[in-house]
LOBANU-306128 format. One line per 2 residues: number of its first residue (from 1); their letters; for each residue x, y, z of C-alpha. Coordinates in nm, 3 decimals. Layout:
BEGIN
NUM = A = X,Y,Z ~ ... $
***
This chain:
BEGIN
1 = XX = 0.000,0.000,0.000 ~ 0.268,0.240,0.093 $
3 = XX = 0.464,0.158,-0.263 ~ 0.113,0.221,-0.415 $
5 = XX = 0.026,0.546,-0.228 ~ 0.411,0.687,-0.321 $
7 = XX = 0.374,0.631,-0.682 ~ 0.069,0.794,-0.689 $
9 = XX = 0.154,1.088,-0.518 ~ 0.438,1.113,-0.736 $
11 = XX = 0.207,1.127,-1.043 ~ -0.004,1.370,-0.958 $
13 = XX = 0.303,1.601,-0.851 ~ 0.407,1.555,-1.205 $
15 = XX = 0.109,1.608,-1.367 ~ 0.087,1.940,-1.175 $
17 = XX = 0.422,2.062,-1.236 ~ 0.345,2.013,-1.628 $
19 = XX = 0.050,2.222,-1.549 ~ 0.263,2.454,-1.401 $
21 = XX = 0.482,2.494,-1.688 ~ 0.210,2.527,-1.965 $
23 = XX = 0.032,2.802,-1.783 ~ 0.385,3.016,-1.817 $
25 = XX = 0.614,2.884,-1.485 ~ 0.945,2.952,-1.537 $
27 = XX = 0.979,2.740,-1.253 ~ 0.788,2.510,-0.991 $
29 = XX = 0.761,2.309,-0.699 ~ 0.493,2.062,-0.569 $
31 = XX = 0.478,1.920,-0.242 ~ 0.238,1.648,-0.170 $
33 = XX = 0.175,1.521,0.206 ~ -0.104,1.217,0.242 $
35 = XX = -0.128,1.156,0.627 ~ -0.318,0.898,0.740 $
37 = XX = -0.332,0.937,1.133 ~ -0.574,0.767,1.405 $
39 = XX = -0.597,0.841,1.759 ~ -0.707,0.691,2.034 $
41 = XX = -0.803,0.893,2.376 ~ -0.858,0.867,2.707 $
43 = XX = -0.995,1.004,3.010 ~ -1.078,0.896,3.373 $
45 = XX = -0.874,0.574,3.288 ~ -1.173,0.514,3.051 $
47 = XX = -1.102,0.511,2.645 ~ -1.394,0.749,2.497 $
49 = XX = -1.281,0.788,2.142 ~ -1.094,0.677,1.856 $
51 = XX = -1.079,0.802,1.530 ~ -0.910,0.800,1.209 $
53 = XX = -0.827,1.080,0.975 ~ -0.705,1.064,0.608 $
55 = XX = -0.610,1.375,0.479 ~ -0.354,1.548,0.192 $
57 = XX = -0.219,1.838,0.150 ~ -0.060,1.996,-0.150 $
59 = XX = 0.167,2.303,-0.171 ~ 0.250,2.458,-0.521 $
61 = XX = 0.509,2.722,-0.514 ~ 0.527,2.866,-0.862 $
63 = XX = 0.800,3.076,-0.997 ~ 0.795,3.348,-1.290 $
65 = XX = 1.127,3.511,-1.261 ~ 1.211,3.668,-0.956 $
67 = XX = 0.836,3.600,-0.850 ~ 0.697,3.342,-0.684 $
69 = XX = 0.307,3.228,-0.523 ~ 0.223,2.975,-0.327 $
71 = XX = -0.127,2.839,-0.325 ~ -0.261,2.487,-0.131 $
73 = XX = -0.537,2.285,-0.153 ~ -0.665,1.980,-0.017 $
75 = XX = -0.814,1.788,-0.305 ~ -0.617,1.604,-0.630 $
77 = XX = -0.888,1.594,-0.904 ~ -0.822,1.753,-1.229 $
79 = XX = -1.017,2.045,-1.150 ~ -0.835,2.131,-0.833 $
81 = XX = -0.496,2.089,-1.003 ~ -0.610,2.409,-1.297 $
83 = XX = -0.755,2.601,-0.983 ~ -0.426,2.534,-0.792 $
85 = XX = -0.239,2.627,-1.078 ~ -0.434,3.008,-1.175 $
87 = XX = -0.387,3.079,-0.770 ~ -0.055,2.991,-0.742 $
89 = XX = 0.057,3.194,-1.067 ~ -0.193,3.459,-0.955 $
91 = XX = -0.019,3.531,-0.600 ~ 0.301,3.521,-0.844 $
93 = XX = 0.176,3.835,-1.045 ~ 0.142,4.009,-0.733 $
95 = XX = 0.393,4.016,-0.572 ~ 0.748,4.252,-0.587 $
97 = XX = 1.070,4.071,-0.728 ~ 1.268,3.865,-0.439 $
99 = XX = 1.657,4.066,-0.496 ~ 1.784,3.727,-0.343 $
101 = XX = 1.571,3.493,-0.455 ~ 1.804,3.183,-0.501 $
103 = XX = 1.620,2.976,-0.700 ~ 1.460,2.619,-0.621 $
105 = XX = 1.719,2.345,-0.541 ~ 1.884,2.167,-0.778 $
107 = XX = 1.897,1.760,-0.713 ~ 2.138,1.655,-0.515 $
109 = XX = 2.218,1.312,-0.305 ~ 1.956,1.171,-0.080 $
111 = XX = 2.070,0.927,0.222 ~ 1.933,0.562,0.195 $
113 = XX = 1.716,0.571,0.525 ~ 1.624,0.224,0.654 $
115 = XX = 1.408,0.226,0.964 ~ 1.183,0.528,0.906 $
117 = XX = 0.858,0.314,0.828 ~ 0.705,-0.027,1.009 $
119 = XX = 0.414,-0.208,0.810 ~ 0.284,-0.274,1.196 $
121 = XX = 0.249,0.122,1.271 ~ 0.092,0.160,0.985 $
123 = XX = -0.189,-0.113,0.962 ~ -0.227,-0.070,1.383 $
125 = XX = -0.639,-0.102,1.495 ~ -0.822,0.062,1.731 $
127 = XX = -0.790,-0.300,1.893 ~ -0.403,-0.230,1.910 $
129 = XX = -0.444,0.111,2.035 ~ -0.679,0.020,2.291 $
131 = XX = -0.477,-0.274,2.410 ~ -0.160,-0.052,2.512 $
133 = XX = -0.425,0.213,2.654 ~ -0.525,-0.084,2.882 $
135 = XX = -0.221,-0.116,3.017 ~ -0.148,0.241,3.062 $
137 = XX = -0.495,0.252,3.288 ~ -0.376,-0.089,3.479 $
139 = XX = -0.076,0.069,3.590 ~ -0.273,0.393,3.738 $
141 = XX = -0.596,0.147,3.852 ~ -0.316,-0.039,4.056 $
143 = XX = -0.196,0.316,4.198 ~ -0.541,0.449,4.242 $
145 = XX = -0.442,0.722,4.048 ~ -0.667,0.786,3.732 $
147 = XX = -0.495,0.836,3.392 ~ -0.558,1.067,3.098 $
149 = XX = -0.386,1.092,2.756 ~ -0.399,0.970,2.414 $
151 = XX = -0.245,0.694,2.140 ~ -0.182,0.776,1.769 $
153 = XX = -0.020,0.595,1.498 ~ -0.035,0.734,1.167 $
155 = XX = 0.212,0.758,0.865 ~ 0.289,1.042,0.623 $
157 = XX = 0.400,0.984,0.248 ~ 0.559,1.278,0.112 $
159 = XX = 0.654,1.404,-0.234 ~ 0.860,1.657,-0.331 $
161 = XX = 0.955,1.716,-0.709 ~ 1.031,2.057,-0.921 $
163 = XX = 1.105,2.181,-1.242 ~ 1.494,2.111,-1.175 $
165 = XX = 1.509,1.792,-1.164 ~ 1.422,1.725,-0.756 $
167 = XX = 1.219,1.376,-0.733 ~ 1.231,1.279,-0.388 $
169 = XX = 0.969,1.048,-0.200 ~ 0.918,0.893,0.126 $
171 = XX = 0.689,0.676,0.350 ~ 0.700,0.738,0.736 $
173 = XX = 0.544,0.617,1.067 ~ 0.526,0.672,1.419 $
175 = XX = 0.356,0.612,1.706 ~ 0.284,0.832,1.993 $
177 = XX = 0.175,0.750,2.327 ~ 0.118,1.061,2.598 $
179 = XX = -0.039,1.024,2.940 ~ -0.095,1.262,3.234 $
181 = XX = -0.243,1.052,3.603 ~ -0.395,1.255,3.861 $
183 = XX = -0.395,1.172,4.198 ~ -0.719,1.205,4.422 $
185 = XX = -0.502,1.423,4.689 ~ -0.339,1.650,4.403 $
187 = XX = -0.065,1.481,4.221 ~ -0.024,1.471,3.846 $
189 = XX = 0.298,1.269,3.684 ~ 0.349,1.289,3.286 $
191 = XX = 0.491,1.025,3.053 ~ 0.578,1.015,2.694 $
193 = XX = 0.718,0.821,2.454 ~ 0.722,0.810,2.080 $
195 = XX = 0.866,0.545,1.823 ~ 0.850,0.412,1.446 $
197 = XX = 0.761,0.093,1.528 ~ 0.453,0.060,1.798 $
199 = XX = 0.667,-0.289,1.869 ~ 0.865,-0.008,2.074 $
201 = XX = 0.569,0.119,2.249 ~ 0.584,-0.016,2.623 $
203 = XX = 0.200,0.114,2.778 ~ 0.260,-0.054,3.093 $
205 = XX = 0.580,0.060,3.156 ~ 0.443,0.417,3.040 $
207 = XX = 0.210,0.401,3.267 ~ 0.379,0.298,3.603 $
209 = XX = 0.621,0.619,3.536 ~ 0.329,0.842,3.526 $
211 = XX = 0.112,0.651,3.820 ~ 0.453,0.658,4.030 $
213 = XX = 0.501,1.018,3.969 ~ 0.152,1.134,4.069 $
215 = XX = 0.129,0.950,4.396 ~ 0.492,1.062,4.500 $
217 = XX = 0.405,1.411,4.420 ~ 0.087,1.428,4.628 $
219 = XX = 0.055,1.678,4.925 ~ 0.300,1.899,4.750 $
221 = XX = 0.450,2.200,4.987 ~ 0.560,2.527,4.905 $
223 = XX = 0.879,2.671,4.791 ~ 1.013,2.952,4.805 $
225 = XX = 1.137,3.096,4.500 ~ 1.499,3.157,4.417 $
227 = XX = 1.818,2.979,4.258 ~ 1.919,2.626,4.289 $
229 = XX = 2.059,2.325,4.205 ~ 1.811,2.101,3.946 $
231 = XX = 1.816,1.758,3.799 ~ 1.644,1.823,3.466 $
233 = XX = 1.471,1.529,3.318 ~ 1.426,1.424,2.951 $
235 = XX = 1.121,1.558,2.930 ~ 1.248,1.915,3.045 $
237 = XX = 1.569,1.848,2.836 ~ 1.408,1.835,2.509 $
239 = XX = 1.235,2.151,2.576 ~ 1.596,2.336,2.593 $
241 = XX = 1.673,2.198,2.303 ~ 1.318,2.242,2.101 $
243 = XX = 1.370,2.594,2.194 ~ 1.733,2.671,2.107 $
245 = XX = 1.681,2.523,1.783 ~ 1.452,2.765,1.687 $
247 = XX = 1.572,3.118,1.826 ~ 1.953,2.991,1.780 $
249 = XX = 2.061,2.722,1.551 ~ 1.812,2.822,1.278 $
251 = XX = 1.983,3.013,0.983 ~ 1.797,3.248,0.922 $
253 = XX = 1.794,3.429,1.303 ~ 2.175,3.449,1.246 $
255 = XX = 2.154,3.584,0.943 ~ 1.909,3.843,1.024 $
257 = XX = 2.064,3.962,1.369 ~ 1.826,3.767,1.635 $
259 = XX = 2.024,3.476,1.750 ~ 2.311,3.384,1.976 $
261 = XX = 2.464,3.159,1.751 ~ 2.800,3.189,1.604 $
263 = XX = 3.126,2.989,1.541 ~ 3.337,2.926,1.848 $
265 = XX = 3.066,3.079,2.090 ~ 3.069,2.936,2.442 $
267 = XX = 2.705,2.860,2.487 ~ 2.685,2.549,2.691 $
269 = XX = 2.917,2.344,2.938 ~ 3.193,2.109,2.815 $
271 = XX = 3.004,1.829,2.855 ~ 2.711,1.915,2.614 $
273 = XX = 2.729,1.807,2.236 ~ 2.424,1.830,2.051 $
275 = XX = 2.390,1.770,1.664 ~ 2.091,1.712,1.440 $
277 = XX = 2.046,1.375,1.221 ~ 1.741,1.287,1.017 $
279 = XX = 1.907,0.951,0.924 ~ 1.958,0.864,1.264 $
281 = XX = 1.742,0.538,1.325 ~ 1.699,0.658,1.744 $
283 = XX = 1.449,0.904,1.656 ~ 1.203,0.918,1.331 $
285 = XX = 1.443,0.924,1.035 ~ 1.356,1.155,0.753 $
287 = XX = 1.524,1.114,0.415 ~ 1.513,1.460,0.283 $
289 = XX = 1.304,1.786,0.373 ~ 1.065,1.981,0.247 $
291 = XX = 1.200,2.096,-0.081 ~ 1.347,1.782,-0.182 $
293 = XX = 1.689,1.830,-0.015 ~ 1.836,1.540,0.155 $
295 = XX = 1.909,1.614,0.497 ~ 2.234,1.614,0.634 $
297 = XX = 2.390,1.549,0.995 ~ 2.495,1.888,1.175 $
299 = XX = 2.659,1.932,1.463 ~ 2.522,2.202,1.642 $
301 = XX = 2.723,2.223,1.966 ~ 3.053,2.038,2.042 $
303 = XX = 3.169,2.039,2.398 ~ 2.975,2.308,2.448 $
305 = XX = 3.097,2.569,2.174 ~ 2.873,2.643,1.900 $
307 = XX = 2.979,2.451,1.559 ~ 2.681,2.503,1.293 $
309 = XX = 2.369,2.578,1.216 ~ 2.084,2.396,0.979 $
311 = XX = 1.985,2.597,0.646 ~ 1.746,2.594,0.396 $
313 = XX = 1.769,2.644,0.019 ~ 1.805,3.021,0.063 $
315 = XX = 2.015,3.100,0.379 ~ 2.245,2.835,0.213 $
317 = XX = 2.271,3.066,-0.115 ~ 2.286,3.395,0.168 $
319 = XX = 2.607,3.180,0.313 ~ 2.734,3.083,-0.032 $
321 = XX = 2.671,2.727,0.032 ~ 2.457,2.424,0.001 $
323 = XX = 2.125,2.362,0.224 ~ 2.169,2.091,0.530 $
325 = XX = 1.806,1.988,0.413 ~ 1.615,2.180,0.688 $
327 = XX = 1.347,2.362,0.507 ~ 0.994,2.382,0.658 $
329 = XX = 0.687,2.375,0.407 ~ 0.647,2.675,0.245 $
331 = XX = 0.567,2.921,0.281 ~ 0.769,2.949,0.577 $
333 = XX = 0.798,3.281,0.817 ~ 1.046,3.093,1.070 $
335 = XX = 1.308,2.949,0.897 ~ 1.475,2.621,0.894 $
337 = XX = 1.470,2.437,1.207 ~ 1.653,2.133,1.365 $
339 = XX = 1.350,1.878,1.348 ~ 1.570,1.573,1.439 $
341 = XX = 1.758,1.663,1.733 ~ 2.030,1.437,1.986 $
343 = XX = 2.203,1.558,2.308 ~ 2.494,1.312,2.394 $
345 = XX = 2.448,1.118,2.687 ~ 2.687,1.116,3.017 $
347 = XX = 2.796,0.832,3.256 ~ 2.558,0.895,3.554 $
349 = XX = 2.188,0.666,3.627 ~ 1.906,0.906,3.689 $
351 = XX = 2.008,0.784,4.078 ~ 2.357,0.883,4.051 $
353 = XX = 2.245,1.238,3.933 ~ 1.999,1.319,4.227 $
355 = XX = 2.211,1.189,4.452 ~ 2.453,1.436,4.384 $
357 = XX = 2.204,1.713,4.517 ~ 2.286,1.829,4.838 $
359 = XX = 1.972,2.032,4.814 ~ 1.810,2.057,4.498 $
361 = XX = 1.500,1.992,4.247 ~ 1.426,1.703,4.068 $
363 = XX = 1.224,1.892,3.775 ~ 0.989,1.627,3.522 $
365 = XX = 0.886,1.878,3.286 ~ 0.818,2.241,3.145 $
367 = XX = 0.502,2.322,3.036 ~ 0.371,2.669,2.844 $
369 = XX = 0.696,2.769,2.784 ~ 0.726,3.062,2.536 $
371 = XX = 1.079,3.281,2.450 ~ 1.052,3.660,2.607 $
373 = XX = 1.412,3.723,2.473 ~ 1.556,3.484,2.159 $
375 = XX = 1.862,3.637,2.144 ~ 1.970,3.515,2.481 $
377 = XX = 1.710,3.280,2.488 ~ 1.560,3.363,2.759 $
379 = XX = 1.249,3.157,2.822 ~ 0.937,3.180,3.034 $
381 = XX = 0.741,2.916,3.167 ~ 0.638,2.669,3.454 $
383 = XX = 0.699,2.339,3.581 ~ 0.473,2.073,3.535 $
385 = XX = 0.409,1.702,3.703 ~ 0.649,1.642,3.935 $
387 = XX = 0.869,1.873,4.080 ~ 1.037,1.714,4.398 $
389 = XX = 1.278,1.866,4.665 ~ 1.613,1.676,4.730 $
391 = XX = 1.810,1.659,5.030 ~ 2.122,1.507,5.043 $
393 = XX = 2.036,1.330,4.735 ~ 1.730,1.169,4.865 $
395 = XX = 1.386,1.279,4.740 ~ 1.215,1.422,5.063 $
397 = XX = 0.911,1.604,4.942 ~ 0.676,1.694,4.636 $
399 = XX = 0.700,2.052,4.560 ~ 0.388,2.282,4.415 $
401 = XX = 0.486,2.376,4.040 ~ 0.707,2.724,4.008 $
403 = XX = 0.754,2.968,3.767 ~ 1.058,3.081,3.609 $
405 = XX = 1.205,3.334,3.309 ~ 1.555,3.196,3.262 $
407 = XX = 1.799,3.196,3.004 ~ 1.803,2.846,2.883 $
409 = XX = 2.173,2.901,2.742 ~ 2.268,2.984,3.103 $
411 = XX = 2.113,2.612,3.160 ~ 2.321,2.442,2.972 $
413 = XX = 2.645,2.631,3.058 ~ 2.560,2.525,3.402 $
415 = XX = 2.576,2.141,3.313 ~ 2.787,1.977,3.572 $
417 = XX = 2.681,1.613,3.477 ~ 2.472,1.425,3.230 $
419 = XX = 2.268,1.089,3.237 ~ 2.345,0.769,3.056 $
421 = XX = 2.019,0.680,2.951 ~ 1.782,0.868,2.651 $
423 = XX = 1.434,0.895,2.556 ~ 1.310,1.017,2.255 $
425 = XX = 1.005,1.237,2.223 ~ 0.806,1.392,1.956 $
427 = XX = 0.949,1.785,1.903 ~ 0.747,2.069,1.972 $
429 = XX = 0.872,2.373,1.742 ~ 0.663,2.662,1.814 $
431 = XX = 0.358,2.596,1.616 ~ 0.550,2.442,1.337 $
433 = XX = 0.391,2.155,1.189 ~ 0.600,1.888,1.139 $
435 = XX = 0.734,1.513,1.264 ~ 1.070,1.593,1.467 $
437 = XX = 1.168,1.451,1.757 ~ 1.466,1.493,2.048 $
439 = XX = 1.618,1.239,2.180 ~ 1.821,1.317,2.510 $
441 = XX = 1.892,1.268,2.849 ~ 1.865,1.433,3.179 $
443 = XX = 2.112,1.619,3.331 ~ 2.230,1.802,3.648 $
445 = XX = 2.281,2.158,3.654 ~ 2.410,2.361,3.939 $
447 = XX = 2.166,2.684,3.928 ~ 1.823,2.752,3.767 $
449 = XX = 1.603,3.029,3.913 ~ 1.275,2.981,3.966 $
451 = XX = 1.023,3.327,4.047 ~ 0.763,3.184,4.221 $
***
């Protein structure tokens, strides 16, 4: 089915780039997305929906010299392919010349990705879905804790061909399993995990993290705000990361002024090395990105000095050289973005770093976290389901959820030790729609301030 759905979405990309070119295009781009996604949620520790939604999405950017349009639609008869066509070289017409308009891609090498689909993710049931549910509500049943959250598999077949010479297509899946349990006497705990094959989807081990976490965090006391040692965990992790991506390793803030990134820049401790890798089977590989451009691995930060930065088609040609394969769909206000992201893991056991809190937090997650200042990335936001105080690296009490507006580069330069173990979870990128993930671990760092 998946060989089937590819070749036809290559097809009808062809057929509307010849469109394209008849109606006057002096150059084009199609990019076709077919998701077919299903979901299964719950509340209460009771399943009350499931659902399954089969959608497509095509994206026509159409060139006339130093013009371009972009027009979408959702359909792929005939008649939506002339309609597409008349908008797309309509926007064109009215718009001003781009000065640095580079020019669509050229084709170029695209890495062999094994690993990014499984046939089982694909074809998974409600009767699947509701099966790993089950176990995530056993594990919070036998905790008297209730448990909320939600299952989806889905895959995504993209094609991406233009007027160049680009052809590139690709079949993906993943599977995503989130849950939140609440505790009658106030505690909440959070688990996530995501994977490409739902083989790697453990619901019962899901759901004793999140059932242990919300009973241990009930009856949670006061703090008082201020600075102080933290244990960050994954789940907190991947939100530095999701967030320096964006403001700071992202092209296009350098090159217009509004990031902190730069060759040789100390922005993290010697410890931290982070790099983005769509090929890397750890997370959800992806081949190539949204204009056809096969993606490339980038280190971002090597012990702890800034070392690159992902591009798209036209920072590249701003930097005189050749995308990393990082372009969103367009039409695309942010820029590229690190969608495939890895921290490198330390020596430590989640044990070993708490117990090297004298007095300290052990922080789960962020939650409504937004950037007041990209430039120094400073970030606002709150904890969120399970926060627990540490004395002499034993867990002594839950703590109520704080506030903070920190710089999350002053976070990492304040790394003093990093866990062996990773997790990887789906990326959240500001809005941007797109399958990324992070895959890191948790880490010790020897200040964060929290206000309140």
């Amino acid at each position: 089915m998946t060989t089937e759905r590819s070749a036809e979405l290559e097809r009808y990309a062809e057929r509307l780039l010849e469109r394209a070119r008849r109606h006057g295009a002096t150059d084009a781009e199609v990019s076709v997305e077919s998701r077919l996604s299903a979901l299964t949620r719950f509340a209460d520790s009771e399943i009350h929906q499931s659902v399954t939604e089969d959608t497509v999405r095509v994206n026509l950017r159409y060139v006339q010299g130093r013009r371009y349009g972009m027009a979408a639609t959702g359909r792929l008869d005939d008649a939506a392919l002339d309609t597409l066509v008349e908008r797309a070289a309509a926007n064109a017409a009215g718009t001003a010349e781009t000065d640095d308009w580079p020019g669509l891609p050229e084709p170029g090498p695209i890495p062999d990705v094994t690993g990014a689909y499984a046939a089982a993710t694909g074809e998974a049931t409600p009767e699947l879905r509701a099966g790993i549910v089950r176990e995530v509500i056993a594990a919070a049943d036998a905790a008297g804790v209730g448990a909320y959250g939600s299952y989806a598999t889905g895959t995504v077949t993209t094609a991406v061909l233009n007027s160049r010479g680009v052809r590139a297509v690709q079949t993906r899946s993943d599977a995503w399993l989130v849950t939140v349990h609440m505790s009658p006497d106030g505690g909440t705990g959070y688990a996530e995990t995501c994977a490409v094959d739902v083989a790697d989807v453990d619901g019962a081990a899901l759901g004793r993290e999140a059932a242990g976490k919300a009973r241990a965090a009930d009856n949670a006391v006061v703090l008082n705000p201020g600075e102080c040692p933290v244990v960050l965990e994954e789940y907190a992790v991947a939100d530095l990361l999701a967030k320096l991506g964006r403001c700071g390793f992202n092209a296009r803030a350098v090159q217009e002024g509004q990031s902190f990134a730069a060759p040789g820049v100390r922005v993290a401790g010697d410890l931290v090395t982070v790099w983005d890798d769509g090929t890397d089977p750890a997370g959800l590989p992806s081949a190539f990105d949204h204009e056809g451009v096969g993606k490339e691995r980038v280190s971002l930060i090597d012990r702890g000095r800034c070392v690159g930065l992902v591009h798209d088609t036209g920072t590249a040609a701003r930097a005189g050289i050749r995308s990393t394969g990082h372009a969103l769909p367009a039409p695309n206000p942010v820029g590229p973005l690190p969608t495939n992201m890895f921290m490198a893991p330390g020596r430590l056991s989640r044990e070993e770093l708490v117990g090297r809190l004298d007095r300290g937090l052990l922080v789960t997650r962020f939650y409504y976290t937004n950037p007041v200042d990209p430039k120094r990335a400073v970030v606002t936001g709150v904890t969120r389901d399970g926060v627990f105080l540490v004395e002499h690296g034993e867990i002594v009490a839950p703590v109520r959820d704080l506030r903070f507006s920190q710089s999350y580069l002053d976070v990492l330069r304040r790394v003093s030790a990093i866990g062996r173990d990773r997790r990887t979870v789906r990326g959240w990128f500001g809005g941007v729609s797109v399958l990324g993930d992070i895959t890191v671990p948790a880490v010790l760092v020897d200040g964060f301030r929290f206000s309140g």
